[in-house]
C-alpha positions in Angstrom: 27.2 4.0 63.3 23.5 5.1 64.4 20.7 5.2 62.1 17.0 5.9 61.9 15.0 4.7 59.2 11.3 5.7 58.9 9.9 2.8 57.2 10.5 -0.4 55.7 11.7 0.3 52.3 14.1 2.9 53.8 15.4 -0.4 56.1 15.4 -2.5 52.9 17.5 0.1 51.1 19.9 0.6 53.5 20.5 -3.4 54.1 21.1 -3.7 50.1 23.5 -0.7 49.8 25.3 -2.6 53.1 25.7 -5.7 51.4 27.5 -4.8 48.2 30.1 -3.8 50.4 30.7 -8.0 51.1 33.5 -9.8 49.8 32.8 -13.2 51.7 33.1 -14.6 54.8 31.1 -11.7 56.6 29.2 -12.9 59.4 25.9 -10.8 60.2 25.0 -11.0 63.9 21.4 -9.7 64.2 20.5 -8.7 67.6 17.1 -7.2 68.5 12.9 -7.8 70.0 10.5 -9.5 68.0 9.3 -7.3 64.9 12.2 -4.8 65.2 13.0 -6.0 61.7 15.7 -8.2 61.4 14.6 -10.5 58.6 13.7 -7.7 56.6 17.0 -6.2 57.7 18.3 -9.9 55.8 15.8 -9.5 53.3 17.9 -6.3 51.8 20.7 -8.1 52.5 20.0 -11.1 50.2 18.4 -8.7 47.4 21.6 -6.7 47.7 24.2 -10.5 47.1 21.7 -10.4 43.8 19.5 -13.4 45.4 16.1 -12.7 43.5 14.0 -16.1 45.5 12.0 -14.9 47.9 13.5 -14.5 51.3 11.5 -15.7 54.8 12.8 -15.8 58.2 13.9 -19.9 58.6 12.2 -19.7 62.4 11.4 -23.3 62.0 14.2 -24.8 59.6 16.6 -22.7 61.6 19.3 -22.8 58.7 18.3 -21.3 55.0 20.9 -21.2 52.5 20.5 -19.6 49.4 23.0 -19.9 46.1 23.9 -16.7 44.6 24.7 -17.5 40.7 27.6 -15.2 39.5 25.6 -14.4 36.8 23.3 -12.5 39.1 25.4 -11.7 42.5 27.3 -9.0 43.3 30.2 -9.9 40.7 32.6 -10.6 43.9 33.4 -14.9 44.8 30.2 -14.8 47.0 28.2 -18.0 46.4 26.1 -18.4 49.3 23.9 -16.6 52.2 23.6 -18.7 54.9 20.4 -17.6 56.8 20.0 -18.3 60.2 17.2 -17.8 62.8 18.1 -19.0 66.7 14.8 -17.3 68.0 13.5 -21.0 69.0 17.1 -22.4 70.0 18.2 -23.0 73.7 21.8 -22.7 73.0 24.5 -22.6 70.8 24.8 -26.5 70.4 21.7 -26.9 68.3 22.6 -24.7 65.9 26.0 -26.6 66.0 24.2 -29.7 65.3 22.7 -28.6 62.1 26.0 -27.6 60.7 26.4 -23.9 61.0 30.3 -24.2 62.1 30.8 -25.5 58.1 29.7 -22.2 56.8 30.6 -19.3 59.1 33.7 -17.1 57.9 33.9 -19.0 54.7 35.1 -16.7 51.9 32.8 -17.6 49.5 29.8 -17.4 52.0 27.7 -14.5 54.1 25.7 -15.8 57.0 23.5 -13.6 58.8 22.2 -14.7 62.0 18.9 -13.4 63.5 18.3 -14.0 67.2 22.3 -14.0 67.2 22.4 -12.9 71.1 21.2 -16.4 71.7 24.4 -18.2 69.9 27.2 -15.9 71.4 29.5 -18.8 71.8 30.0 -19.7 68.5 30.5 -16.3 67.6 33.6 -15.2 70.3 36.6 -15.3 68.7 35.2 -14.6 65.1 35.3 -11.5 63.2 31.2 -10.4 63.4 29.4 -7.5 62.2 26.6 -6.8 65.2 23.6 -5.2 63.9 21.3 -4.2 66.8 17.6 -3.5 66.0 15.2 -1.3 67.6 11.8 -0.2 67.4 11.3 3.7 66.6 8.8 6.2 68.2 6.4 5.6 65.1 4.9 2.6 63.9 7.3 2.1 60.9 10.3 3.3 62.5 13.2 1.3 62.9 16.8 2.1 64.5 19.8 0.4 63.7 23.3 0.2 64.9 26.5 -1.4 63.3 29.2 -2.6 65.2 32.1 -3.6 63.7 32.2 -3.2 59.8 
């Protein structure tokens, strides 16, 4: 499915009508150039799960993960968004280091990983939704495939 969003909010919107479509252990691979909007992509995302904290790309953590209360999620066993951001990784063995392989596919967790391209290998063999990003012919404008959902 091929989309084209004119601005921000529109990108936002769409990301947060996606999500409450999760039942847990989605895994959200990201793929896209610099400022093609992947962490708001997440942002819409997360707002979607019912996480009301704000939401930043973890380019320096690496690994964000935020508790979704069932008080305030999307009613389903979701619990956690696991953010991820492999834009400053070399491989796939660094983000394995930090623990990622204890949260993706779990059934009560999402992760989303921006940058995902970069962390193939632990993604083969996985069931992955592959968002890829791209700058539009205007300033704003974003367009955005999903593979595999």
């Amino acid at each position: 499915m091929k989309f084209i969003f004119k601005n921000e909010k529109e990108t936002l919107a769409f990301a947060e009508k996606f999500a409450k479509n999760f039942r847990g252990g989605e895994v959200v691979a990201l793929i896209g150039e610099l400022g093609a909007g992947k962490t708001v992509f997440t942002k819409g995302l997360a707002h979607g799960l019912g996480i009301k904290e704000r939401v930043q790309s973890p380019t320096f953590l690496l690994m964000k993960i935020y508790n979704i209360h069932p008080s305030t999620g999307s009613g389903h066993k979701i619990k956690n968004l696991v953010h991820v951001d492999a834009y400053r990784l070399s491989g796939a063995a660094e983000l394995a280091n930090i623990g990622i392989l204890d949260w993706l596919g779990r059934p009560d967790t999402v992760t989303v990983i921006e940058w995902a391209d970069k962390v193939v290998e632990l993604l083969r063999d996985r069931k992955v939704i592959k968002i890829k990003m791209e700058l539009g012919k205007k300033e704003e404008e974003r367009k955005i495939e999903v593979i595999g959902k």
